[in-house]
C-alpha positions in Angstrom: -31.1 91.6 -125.1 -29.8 91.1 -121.6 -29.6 87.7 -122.2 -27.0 87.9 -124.9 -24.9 90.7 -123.7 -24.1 88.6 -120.5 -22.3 85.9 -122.7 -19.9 88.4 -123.9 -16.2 87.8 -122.2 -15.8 89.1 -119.0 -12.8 92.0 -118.8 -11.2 91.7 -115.6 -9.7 94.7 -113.9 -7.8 95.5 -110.3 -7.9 98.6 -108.5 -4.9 98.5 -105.6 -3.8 101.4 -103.3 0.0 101.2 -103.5 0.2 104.0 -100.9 0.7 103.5 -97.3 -2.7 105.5 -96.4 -6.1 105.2 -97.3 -7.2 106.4 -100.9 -11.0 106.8 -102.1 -11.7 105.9 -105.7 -13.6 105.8 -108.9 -14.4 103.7 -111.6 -15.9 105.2 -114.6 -16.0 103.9 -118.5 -15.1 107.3 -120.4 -15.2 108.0 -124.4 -11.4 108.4 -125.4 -12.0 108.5 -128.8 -11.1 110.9 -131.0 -13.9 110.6 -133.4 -16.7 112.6 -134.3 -19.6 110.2 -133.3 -19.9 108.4 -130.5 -22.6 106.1 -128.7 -24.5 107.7 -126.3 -24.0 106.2 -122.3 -27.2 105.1 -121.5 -27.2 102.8 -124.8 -24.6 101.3 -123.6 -25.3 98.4 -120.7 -22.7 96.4 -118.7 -22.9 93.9 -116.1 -20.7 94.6 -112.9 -19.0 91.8 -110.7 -17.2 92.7 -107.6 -15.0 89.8 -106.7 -16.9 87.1 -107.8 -20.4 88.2 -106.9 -22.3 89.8 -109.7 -23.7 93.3 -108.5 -25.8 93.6 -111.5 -26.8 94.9 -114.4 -27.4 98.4 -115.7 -27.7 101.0 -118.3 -24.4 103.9 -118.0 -25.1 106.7 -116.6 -24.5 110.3 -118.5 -21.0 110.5 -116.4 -20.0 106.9 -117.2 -20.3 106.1 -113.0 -19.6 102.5 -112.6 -18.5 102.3 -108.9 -16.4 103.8 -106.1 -14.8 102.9 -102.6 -12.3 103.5 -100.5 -9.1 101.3 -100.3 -6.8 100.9 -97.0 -3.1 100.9 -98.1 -1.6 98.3 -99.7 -5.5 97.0 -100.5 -6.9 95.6 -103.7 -10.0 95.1 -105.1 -11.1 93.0 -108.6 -13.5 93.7 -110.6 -15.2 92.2 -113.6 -17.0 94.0 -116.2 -19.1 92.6 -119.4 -20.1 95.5 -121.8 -23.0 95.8 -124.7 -25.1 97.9 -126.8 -28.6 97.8 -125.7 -30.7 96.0 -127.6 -33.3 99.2 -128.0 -30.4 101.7 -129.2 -31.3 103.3 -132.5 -29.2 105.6 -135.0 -31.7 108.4 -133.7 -29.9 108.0 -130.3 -27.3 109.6 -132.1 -25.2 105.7 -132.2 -23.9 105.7 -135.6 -24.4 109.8 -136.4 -22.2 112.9 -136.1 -23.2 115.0 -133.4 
C-alpha cells in the first residue's frame, strides 16, 4: 500500500550542468543487475519530489521514465525519490521468476 511505501527513506539526488551551455536531461531508474530475474517496472512504485514539493506518485513506466528538463549552465536541480514494490505485484508478474 501507498501508505507504507511513502514512509520508506527518501534518496536524495542532484542533477547539475557543469557546462557553460544549456544541457537537456533525463532521469530514468534502469535494471543494472546482472541477474536472471528481475521485477517487472510497473510493480515497482516511487514517489517523486522536485525540490521540496512532492510531484507525486506513480507506477514505472516500461522505460523506467522518471523525469526530464533542461538545465542552464552551471544550474542544479534536487530531487528526492522514495521507491516500493506495489502492493498488488505477484510472482506471476514475473517478480521473483526467471524470465
Amino acid at each position: 500500500l501507498d501508505k507504507f511505501g511513502i514512509l520508506n527513506d527518501t534518496f536524495m539526488f542532484t542533477v547539475t550542468n557543469n557546462s557553460d551551455n544549456e544541457q537537456n536531461y533525463v532521469v530514468k531508474l534502469v535494471d543494472s543487475a546482472d541477474i536472471v530475474s528481475t521485477i517487472p517496472n510497473n510493480d515497482i512504485r516511487y514517489q517523486l519530489m522536485v525540490g521540496e514539493e512532492i510531484v507525486g506518485t506513480y507506477n514505472l513506466s516500461s522505460g523506467g521514465f522518471i523525469d526530464a528538463g533542461t538545465l542552464a549552465g552551471g544550474e542544479s536541480i534536487n530531487y528526492g525519490i522514495k521507491v516500493w514494490l506495489d502492493y498488488d505485484a505477484t510472482e506471476t508478474d514475473g517478480v521473483w521468476l526467471p524470465q
